[in-house]
Backbone as a chain_set.jsonl record, in Angstrom:
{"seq": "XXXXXXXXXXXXXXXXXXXXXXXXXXXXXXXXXXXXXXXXXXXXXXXXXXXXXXXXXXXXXXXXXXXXXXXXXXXXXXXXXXXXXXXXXXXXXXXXXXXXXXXXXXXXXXXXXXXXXXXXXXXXXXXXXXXXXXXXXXXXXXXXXXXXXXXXXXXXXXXXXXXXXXXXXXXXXXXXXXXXXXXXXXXXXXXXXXXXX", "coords": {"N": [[0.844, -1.195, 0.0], [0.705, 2.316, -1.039], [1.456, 5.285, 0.666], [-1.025, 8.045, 0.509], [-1.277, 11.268, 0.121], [-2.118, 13.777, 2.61], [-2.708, 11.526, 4.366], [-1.849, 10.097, 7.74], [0.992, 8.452, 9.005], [2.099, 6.127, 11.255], [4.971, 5.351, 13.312], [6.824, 3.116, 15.189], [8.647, 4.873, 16.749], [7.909, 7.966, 16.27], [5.66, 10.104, 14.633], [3.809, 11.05, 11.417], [3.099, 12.746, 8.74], [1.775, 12.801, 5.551], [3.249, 13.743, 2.638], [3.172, 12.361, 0.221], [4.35, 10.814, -3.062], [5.971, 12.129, -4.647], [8.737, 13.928, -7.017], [11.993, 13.837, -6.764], [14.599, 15.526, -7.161], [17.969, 15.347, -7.316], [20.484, 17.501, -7.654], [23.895, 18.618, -9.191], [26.598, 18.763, -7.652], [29.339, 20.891, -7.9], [31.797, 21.61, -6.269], [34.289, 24.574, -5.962], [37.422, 24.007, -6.655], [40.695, 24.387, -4.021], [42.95, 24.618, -3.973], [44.804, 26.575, -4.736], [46.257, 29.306, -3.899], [44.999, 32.828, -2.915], [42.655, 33.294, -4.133], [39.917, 34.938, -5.41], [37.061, 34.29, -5.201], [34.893, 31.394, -3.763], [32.806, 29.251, -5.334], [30.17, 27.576, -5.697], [28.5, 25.454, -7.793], [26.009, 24.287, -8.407], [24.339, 21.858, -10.195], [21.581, 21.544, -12.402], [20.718, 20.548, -14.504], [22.696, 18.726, -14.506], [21.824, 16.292, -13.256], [20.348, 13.842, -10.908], [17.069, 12.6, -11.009], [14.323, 11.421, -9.539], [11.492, 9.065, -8.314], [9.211, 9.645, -5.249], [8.674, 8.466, -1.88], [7.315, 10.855, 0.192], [7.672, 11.532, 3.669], [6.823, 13.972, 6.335], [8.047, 14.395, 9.978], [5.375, 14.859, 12.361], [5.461, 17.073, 14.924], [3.791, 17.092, 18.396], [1.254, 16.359, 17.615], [0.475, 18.392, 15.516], [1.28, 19.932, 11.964], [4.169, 20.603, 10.989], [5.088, 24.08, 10.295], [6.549, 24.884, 8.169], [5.756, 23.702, 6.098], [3.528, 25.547, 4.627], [4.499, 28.191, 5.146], [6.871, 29.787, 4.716], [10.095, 28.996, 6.652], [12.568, 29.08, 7.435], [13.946, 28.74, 9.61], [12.882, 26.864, 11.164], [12.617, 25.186, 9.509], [15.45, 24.275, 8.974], [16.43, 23.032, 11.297], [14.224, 20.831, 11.142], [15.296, 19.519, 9.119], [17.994, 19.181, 9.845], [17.355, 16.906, 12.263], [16.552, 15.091, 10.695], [13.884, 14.568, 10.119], [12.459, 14.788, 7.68], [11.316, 12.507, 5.378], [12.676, 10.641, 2.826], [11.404, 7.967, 0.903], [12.128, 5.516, -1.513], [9.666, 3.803, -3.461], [9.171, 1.488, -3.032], [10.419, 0.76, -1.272], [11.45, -1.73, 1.428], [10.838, -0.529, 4.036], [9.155, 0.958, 4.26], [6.577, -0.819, 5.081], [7.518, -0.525, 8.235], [5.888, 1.941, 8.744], [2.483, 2.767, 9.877], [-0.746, 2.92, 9.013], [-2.546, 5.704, 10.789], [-4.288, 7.894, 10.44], [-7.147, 9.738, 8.589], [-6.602, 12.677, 6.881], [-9.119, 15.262, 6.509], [-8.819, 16.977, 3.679], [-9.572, 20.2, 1.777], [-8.857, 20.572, -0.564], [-7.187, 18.631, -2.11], [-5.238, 17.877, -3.635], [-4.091, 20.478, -5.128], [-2.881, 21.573, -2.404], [-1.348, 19.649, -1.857], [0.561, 20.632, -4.242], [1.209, 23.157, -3.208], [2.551, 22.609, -1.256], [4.683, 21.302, -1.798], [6.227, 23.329, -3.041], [6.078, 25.053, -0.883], [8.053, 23.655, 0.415], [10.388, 24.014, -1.258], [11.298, 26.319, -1.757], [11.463, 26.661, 0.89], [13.918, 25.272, 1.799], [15.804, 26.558, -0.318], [16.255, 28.96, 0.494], [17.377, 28.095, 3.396], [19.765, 27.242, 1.696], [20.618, 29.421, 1.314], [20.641, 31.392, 3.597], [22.578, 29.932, 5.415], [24.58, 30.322, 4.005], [25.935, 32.823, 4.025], [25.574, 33.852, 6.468], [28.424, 32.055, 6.858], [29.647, 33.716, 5.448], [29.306, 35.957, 7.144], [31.274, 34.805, 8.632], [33.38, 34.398, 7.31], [34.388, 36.759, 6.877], [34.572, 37.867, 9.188], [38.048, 36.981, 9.508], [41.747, 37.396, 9.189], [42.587, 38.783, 6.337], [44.704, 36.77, 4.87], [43.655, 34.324, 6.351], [41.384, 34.026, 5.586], [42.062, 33.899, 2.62], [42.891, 31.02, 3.301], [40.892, 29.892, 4.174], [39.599, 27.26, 2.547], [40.981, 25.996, 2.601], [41.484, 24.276, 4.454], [41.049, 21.578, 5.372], [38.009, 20.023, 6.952], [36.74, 22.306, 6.824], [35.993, 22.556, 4.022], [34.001, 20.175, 4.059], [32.416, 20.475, 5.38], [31.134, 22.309, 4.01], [30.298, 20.598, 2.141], [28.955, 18.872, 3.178], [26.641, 19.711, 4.596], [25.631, 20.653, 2.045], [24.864, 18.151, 0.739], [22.995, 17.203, 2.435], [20.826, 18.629, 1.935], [20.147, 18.927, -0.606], [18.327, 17.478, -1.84], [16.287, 18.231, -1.297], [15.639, 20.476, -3.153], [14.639, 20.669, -5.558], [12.593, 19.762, -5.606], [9.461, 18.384, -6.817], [6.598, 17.868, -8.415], [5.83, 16.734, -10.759], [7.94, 14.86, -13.329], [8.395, 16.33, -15.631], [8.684, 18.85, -14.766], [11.215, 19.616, -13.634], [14.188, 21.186, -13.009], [16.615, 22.62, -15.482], [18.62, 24.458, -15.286], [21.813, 25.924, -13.533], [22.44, 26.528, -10.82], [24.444, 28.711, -8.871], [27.176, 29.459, -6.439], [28.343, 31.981, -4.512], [31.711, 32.548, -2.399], [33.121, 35.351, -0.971], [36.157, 35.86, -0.461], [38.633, 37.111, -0.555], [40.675, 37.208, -2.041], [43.433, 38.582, -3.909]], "CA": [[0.0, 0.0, 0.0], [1.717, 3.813, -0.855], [1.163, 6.34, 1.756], [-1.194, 8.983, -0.176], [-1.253, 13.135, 0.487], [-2.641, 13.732, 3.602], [-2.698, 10.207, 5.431], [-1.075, 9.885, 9.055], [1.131, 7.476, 9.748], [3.075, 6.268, 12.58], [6.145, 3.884, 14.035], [7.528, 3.121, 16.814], [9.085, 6.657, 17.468], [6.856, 8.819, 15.927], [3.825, 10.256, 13.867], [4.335, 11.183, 10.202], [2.292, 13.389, 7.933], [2.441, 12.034, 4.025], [3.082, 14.288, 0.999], [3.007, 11.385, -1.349], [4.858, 10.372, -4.149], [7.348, 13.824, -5.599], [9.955, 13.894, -7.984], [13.431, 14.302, -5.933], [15.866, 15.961, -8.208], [19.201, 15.926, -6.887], [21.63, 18.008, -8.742], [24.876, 17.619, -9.321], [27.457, 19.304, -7.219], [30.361, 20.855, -7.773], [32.645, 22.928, -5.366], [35.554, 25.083, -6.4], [39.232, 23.847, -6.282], [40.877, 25.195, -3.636], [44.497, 24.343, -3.401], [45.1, 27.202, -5.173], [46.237, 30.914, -2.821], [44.78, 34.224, -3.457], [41.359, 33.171, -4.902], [38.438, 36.264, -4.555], [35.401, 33.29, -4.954], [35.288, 29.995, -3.683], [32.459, 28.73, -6.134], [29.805, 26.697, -5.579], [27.77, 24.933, -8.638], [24.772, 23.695, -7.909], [23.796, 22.015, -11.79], [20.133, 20.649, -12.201], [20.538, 19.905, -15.247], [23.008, 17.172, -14.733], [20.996, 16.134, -11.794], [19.669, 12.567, -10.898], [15.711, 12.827, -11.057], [13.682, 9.789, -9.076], [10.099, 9.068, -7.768], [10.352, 8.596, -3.717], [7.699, 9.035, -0.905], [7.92, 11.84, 1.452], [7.06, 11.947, 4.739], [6.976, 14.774, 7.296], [7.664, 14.412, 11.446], [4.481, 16.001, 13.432], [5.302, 16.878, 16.818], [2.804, 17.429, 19.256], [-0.271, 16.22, 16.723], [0.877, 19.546, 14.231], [1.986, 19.993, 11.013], [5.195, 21.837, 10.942], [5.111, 25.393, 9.635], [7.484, 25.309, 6.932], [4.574, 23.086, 5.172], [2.674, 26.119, 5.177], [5.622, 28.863, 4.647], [8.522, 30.186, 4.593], [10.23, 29.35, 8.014], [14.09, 28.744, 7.343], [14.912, 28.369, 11.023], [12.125, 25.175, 11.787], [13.375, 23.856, 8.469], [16.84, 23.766, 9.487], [16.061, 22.171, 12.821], [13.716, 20.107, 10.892], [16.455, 18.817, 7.912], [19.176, 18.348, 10.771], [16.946, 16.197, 13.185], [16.005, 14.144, 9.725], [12.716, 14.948, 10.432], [11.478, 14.54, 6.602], [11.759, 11.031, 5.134], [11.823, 10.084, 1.166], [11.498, 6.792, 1.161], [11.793, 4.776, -2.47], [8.42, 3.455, -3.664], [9.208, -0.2, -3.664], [11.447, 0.219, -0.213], [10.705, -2.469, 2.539], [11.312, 0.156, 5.13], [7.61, 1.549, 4.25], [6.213, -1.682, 6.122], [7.353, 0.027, 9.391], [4.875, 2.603, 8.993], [0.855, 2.549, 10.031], [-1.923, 3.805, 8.489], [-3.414, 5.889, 11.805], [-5.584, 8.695, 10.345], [-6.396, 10.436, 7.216], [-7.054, 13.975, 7.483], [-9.972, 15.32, 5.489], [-8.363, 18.48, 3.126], [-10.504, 20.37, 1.166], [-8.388, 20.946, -2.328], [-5.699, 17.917, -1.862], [-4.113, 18.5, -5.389], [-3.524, 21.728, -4.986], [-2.581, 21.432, -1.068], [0.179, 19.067, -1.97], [1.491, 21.059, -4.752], [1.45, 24.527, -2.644], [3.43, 22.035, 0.05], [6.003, 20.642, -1.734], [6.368, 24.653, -3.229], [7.233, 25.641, 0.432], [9.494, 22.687, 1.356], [11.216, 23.86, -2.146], [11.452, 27.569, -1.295], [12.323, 26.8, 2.4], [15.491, 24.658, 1.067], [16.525, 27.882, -1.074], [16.278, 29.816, 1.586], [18.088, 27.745, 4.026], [21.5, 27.438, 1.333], [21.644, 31.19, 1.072], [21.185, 31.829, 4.946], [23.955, 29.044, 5.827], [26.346, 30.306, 3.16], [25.395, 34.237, 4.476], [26.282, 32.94, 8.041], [29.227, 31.866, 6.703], [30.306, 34.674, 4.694], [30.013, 37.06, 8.072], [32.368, 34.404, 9.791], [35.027, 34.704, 6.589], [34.802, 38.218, 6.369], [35.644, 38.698, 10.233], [39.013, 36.557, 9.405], [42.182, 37.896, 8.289], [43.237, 38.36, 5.033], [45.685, 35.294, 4.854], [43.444, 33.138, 7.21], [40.183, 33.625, 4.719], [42.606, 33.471, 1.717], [43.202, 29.571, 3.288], [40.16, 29.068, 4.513], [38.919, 26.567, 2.497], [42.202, 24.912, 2.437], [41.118, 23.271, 5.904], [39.441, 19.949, 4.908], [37.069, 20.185, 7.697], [35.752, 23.724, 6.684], [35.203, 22.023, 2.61], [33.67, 19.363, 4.221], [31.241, 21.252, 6.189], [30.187, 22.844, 3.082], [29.66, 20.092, 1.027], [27.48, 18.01, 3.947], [25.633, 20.37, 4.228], [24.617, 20.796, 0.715], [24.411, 17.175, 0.134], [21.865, 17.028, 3.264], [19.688, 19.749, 1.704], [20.201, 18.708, -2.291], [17.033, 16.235, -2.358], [14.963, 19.253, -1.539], [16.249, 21.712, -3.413], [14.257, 20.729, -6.526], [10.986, 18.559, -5.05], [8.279, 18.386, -7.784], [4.965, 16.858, -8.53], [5.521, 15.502, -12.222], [9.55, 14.458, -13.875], [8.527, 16.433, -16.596], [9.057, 19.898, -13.909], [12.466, 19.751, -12.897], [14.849, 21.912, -13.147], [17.573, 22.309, -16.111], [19.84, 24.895, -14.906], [22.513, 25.84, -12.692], [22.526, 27.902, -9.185], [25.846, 29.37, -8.777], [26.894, 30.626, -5.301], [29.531, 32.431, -4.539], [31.427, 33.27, -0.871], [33.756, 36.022, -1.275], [37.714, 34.873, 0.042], [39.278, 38.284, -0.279], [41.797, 37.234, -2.618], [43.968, 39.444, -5.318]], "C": [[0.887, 1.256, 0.0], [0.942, 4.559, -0.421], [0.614, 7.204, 0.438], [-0.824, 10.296, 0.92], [-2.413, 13.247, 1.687], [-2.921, 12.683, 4.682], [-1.622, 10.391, 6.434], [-0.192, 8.499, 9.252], [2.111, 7.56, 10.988], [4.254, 4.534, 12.421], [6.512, 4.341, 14.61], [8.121, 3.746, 17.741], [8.618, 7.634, 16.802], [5.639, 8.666, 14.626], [4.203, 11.192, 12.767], [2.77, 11.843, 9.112], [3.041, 13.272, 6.284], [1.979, 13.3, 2.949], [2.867, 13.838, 0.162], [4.141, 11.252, -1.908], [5.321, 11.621, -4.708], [8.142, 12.984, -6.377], [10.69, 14.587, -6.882], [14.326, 14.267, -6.826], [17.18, 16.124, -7.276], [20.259, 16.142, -7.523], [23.166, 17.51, -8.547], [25.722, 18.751, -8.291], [28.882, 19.544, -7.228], [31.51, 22.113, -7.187], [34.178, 23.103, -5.74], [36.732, 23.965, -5.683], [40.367, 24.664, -5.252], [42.266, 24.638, -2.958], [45.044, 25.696, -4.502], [45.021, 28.676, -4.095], [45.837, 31.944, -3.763], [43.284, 34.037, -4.203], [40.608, 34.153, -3.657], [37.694, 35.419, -4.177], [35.702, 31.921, -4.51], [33.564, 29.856, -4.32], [31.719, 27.678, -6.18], [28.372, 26.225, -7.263], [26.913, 23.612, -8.257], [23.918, 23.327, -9.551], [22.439, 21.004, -11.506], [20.29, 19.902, -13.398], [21.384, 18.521, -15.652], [22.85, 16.492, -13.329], [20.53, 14.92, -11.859], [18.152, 12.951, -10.51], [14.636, 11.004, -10.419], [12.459, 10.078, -8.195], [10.402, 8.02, -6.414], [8.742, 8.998, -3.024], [8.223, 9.836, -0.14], [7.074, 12.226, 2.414], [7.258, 12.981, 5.79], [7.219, 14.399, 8.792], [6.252, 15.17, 11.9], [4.774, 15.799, 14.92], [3.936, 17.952, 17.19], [1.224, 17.016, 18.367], [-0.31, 17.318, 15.721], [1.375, 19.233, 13.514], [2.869, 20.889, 10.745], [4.229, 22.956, 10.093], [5.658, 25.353, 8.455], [6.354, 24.524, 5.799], [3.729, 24.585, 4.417], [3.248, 27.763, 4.331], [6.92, 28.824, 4.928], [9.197, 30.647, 6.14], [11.455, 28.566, 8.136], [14.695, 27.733, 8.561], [14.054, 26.904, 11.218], [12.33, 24.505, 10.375], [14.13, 23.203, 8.432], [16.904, 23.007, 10.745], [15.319, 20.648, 11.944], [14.95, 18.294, 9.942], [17.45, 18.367, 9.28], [18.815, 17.61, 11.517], [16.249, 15.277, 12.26], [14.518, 14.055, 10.189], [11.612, 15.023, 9.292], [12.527, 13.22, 5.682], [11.591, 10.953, 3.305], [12.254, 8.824, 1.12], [11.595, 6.241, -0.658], [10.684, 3.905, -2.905], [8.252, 2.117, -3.429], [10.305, -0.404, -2.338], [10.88, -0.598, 1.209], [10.402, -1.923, 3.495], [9.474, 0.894, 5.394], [7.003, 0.381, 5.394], [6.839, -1.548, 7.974], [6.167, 1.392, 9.701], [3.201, 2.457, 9.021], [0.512, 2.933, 9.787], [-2.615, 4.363, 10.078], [-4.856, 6.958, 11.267], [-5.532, 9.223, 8.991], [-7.136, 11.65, 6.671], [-8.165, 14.385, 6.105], [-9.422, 16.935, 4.822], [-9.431, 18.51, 1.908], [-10.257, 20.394, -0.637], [-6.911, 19.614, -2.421], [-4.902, 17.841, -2.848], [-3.208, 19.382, -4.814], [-2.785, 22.192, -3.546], [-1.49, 20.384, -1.657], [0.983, 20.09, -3.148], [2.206, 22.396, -3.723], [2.832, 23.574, -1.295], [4.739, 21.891, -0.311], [6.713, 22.552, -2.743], [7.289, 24.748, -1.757], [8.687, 25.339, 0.465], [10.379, 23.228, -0.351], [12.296, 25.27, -1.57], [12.162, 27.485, 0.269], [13.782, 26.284, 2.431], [16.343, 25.987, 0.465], [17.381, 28.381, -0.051], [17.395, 29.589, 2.798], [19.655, 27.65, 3.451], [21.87, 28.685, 1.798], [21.564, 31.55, 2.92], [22.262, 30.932, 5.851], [25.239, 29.822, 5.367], [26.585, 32.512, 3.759], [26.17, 34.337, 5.95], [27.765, 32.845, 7.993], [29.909, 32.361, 6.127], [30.742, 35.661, 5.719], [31.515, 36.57, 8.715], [33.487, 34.41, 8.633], [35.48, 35.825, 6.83], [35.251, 39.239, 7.64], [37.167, 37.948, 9.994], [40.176, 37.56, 8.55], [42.443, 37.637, 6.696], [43.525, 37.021, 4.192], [44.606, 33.892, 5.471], [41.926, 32.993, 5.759], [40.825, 33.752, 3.192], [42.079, 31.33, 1.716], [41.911, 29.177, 3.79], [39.308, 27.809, 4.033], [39.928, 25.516, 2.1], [41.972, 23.756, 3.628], [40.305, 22.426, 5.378], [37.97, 19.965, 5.476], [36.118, 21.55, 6.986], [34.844, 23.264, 5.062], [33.845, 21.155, 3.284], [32.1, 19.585, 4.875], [30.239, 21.515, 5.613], [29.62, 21.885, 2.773], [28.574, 18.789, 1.724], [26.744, 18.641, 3.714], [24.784, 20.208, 3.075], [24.381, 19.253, 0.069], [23.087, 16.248, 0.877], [20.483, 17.548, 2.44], [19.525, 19.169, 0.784], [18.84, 17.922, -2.48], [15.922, 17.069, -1.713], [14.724, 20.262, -2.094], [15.075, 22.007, -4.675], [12.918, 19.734, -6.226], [10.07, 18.986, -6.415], [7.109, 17.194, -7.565], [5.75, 15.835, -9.899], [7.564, 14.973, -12.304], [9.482, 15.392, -14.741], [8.974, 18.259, -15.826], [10.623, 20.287, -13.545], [13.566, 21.003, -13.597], [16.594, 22.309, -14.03], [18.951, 22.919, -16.09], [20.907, 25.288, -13.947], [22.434, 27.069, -12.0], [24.165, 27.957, -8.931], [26.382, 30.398, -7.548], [28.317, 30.963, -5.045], [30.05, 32.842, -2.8], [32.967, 33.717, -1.151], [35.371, 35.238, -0.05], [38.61, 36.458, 0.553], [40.431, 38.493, -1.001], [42.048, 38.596, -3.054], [43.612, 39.28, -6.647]], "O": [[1.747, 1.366, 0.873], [-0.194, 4.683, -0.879], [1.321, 7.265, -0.568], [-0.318, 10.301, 2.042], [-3.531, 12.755, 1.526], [-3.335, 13.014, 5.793], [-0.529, 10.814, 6.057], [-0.781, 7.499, 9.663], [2.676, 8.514, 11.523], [4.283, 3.438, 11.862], [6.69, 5.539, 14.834], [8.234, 3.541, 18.95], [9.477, 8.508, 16.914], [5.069, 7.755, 14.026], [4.908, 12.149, 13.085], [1.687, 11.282, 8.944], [4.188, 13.5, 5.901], [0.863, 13.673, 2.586], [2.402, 14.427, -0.815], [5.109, 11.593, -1.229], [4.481, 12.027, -5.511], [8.228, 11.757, -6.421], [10.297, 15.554, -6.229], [14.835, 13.245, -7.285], [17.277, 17.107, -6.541], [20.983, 15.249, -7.962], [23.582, 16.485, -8.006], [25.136, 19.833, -8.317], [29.667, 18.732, -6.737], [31.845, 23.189, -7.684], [35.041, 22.229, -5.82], [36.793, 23.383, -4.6], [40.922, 25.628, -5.779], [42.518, 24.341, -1.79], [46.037, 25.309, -5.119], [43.964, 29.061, -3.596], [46.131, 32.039, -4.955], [42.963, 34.978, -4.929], [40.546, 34.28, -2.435], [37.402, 35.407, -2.981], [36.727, 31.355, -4.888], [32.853, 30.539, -3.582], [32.258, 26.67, -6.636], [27.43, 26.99, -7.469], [27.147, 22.442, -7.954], [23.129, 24.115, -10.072], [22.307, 20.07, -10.715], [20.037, 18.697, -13.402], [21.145, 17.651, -16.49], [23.743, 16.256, -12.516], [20.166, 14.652, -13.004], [18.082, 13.725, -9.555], [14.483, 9.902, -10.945], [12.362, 11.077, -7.483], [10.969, 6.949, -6.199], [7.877, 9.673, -3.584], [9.382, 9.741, 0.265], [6.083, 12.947, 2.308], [8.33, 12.676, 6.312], [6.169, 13.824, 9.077], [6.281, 16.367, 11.613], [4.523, 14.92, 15.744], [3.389, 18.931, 16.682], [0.175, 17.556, 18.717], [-1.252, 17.196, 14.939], [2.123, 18.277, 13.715], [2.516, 21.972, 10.278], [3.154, 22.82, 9.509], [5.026, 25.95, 7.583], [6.286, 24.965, 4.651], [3.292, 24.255, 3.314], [2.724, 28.323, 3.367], [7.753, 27.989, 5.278], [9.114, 31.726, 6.725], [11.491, 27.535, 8.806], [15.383, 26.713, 8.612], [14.705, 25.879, 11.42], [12.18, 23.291, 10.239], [14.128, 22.016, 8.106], [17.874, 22.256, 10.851], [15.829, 19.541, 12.111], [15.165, 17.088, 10.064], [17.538, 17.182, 9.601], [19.826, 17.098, 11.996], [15.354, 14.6, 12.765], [14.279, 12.998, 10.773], [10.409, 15.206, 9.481], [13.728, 13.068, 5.459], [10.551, 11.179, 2.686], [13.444, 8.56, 1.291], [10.734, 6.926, -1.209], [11.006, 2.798, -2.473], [7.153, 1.601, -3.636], [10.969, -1.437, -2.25], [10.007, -0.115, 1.93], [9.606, -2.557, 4.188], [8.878, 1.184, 6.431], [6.985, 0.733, 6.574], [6.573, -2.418, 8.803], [5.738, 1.663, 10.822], [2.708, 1.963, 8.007], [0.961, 4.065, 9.969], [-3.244, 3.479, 10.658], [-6.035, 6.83, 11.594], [-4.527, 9.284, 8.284], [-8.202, 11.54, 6.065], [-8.049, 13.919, 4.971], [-9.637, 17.956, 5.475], [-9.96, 17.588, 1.288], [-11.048, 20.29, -1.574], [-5.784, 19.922, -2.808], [-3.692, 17.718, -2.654], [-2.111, 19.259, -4.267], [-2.098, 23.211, -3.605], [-0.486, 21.065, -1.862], [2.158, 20.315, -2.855], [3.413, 22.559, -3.542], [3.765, 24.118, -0.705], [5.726, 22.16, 0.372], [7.929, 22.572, -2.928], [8.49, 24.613, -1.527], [9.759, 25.943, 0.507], [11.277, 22.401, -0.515], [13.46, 25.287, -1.171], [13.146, 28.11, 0.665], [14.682, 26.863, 3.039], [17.467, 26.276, 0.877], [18.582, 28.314, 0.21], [18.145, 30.487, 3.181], [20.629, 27.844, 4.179], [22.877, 29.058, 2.4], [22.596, 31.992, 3.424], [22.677, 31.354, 6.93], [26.344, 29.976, 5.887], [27.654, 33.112, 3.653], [27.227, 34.896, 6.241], [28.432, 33.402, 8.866], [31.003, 31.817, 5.982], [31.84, 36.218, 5.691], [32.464, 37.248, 9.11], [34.634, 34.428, 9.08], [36.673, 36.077, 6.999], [35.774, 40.354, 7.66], [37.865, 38.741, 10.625], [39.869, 38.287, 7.606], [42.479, 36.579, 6.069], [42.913, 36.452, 3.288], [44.757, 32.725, 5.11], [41.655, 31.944, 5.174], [39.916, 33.695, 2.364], [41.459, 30.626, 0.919], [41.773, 27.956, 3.857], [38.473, 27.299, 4.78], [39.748, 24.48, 1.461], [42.295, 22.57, 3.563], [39.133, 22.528, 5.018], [36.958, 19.932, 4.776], [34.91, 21.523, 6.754], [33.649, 23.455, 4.836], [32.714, 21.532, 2.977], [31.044, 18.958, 4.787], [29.059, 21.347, 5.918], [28.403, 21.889, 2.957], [27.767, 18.062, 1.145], [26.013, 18.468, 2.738], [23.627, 19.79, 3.029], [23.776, 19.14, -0.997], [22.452, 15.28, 0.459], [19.398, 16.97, 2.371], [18.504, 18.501, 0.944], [18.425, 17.91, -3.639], [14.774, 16.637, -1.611], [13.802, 21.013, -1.778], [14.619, 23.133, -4.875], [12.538, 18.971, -7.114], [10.222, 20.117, -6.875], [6.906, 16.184, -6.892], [6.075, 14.648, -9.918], [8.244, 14.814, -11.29], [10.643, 15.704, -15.006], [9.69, 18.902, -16.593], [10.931, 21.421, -13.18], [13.44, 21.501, -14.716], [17.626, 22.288, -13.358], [20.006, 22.453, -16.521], [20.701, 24.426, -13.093], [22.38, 28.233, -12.396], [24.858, 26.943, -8.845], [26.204, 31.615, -7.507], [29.279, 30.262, -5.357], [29.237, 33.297, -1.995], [33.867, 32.933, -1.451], [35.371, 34.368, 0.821], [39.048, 36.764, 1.662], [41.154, 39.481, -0.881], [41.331, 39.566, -2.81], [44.109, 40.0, -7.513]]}, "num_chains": 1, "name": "protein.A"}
């Protein structure tokens, strides 16, 4: 049985609100080179169009019997809490792992089309939102460093590494859709200034 749009389920540590069946585009990623001194940009490419595209289920956490906010709008900060406490599930259509979840309730919405598209809209927009206020974050903390130290900063493994979890946490929401035929063909391009020459 596949979890439809609006059905409740649950296991054994919590209670799960179902988007259904999306398209999960995850692009391709590729972060500047940075054994090189004196670079202004360190360079992040974010390409859709050479992006893996696949049909998954996605489920939400509800705490307390609610449906997060970020469902809803645009609410960066309970997204980011949400994404780091894995708190939204895409499961593969055909994955055994579904047979841990229960059918408990199944909420009566009045437009459920259009209520899942406007949803998986948010969770697209709230993803955006969350790169550029990470990498923003992380532009004040280069730009108090000196010179020399935010020249090297992305010479530190750890600091690449940081980045590119991150964005490989987020990447499978970046581009959520309803159909395959939606997705997204070109490239986001971010930039976090270094200070080079």
């Amino acid at each position: 049985m596949t979890p439809k749009f609006g059905e409740i389920y649950r296991t054994k540590q919590a209670t799960y609100f179902v988007i259904g069946e999306v398209v999960t585009h995850n692009p391709q990623l590729i972060l500047d080179n940075v054994n090189y001194i004196g670079k202004k940009n360190f360079v992040i490419h974010i390409k859709f169009g050479q992006g893996i595209a696949r049909k998954a289920i996605l489920l939400v956490k509800m705490t307390g019997g609610q449906l997060p906010s970020y469902l809803e709008r645009t609410d960066s900060q309970e997204f980011e809490v949400a994404v780091k406490n894995g708190a939204l599930e895409l499961i593969n259509l055909d994955a055994p792992e579904l047979n841990n979840y229960r059918l408990v309730e199944e909420l009566e919405i009045e437009d459920p089309k259009d209520e899942k598209i406007a949803e998986i809209a948010s969770l697209r927009e709230n993803t955006i939102q969350l790169v550029e206020r990470y990498l923003s974050k992380l532009q004040v903390k280069i730009d108090k460093l000196s010179q020399r130290k935010a020249n090297h900063y992305f010479s530190s493994k750890s600091h690449y590494e940081d980045v590119k979890d991150f964005l490989l946490v987020v990447a499978p929401y970046l581009d959520l859709r309803v159909k395959l035929n939606q997705v997204r063909q070109d490239e986001w391009r971010l930039k976090l200034r270094l200070g080079g020459q």
